[in-house]
ZADO-1210 file (C-alpha; in nm, 4 decimals, padded with zeros to 6 digits):
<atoms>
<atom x="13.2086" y="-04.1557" z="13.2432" code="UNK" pos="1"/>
<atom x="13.5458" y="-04.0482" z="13.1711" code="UNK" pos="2"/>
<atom x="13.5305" y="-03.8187" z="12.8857" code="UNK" pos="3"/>
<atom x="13.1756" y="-03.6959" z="12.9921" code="UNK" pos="4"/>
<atom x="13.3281" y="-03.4974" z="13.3291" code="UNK" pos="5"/>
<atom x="13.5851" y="-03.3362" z="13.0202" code="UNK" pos="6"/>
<atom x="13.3556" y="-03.0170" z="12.9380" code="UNK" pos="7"/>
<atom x="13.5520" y="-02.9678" z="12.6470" code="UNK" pos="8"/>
<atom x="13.4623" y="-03.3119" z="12.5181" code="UNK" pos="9"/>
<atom x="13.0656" y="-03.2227" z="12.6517" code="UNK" pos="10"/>
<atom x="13.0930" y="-02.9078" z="12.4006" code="UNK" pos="11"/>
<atom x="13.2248" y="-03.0812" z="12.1341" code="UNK" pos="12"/>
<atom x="12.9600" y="-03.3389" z="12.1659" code="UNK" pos="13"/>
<atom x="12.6486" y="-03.0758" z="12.1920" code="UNK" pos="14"/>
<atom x="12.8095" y="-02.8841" z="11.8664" code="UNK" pos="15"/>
<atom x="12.7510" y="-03.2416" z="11.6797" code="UNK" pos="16"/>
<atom x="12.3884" y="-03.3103" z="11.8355" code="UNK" pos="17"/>
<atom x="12.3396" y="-02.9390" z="11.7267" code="UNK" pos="18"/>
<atom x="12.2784" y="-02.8016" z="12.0849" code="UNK" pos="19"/>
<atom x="12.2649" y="-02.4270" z="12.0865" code="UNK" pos="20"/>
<atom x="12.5847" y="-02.2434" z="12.2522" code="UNK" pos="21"/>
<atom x="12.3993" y="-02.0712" z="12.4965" code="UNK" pos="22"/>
<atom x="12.2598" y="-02.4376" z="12.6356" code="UNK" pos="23"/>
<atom x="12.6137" y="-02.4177" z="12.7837" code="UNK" pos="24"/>
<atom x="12.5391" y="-02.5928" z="13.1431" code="UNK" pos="25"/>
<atom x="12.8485" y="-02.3892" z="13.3378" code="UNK" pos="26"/>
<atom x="12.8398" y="-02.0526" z="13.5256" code="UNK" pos="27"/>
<atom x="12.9088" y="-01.8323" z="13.2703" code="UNK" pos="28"/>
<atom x="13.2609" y="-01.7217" z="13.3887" code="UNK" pos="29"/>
<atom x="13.3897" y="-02.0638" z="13.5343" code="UNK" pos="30"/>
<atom x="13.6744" y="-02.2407" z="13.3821" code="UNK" pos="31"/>
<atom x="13.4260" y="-02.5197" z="13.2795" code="UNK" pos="32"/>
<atom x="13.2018" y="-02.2519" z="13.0756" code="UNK" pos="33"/>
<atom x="13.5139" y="-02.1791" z="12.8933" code="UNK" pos="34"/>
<atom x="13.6460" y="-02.4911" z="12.8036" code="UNK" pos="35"/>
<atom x="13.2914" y="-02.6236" z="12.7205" code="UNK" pos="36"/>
<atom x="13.2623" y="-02.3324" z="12.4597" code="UNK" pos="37"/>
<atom x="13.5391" y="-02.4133" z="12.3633" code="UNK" pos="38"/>
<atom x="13.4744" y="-02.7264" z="12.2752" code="UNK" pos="39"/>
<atom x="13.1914" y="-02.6590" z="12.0684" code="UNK" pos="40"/>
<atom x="13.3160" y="-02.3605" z="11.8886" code="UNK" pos="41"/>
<atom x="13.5911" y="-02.6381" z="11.7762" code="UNK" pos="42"/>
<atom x="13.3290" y="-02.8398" z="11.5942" code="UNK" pos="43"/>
<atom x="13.0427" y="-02.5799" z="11.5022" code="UNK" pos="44"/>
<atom x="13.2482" y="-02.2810" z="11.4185" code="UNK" pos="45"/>
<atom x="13.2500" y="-01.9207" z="11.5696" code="UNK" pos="46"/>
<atom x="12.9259" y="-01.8305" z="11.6712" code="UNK" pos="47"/>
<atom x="12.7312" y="-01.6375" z="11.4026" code="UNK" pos="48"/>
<atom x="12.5515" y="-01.2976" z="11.4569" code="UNK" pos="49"/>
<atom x="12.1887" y="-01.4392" z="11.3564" code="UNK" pos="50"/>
<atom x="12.0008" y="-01.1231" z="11.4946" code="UNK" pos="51"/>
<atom x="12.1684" y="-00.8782" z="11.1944" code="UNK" pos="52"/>
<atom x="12.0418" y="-01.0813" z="10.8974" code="UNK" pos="53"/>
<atom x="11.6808" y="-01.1624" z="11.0350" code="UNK" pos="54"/>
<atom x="11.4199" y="-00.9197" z="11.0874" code="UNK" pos="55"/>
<atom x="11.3754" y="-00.5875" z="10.8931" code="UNK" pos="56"/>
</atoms>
């Protein structure tokens, strides 16, 4: 399980099944919360601002 203890590579891999950014697993603040979003902002893209354009 090499490349699943990498929580860069774990980020990467949720942005491809389409996991949500906030299913990040890590204390937000750790080292390992950054590098997993990180990782999936490097696949999915910045994370968009869905609550201006719905609603009203």
């Amino acid at each position: 399980m090499n490349s699943d203890s990498d929580p860069f590579e774990q980020g990467q891999r949720a942005a491809r099944q389409h996991i949500p950014a906030e299913a990040n697993p890590y204390r937000d603040g750790s080292e390992e919360h950054a590098l997993w979003a990180a990782g999936h902002e490097k696949v999915a893209g910045p994370p968009r601002e869905a609550n201006e354009n719905e609603g009203g």
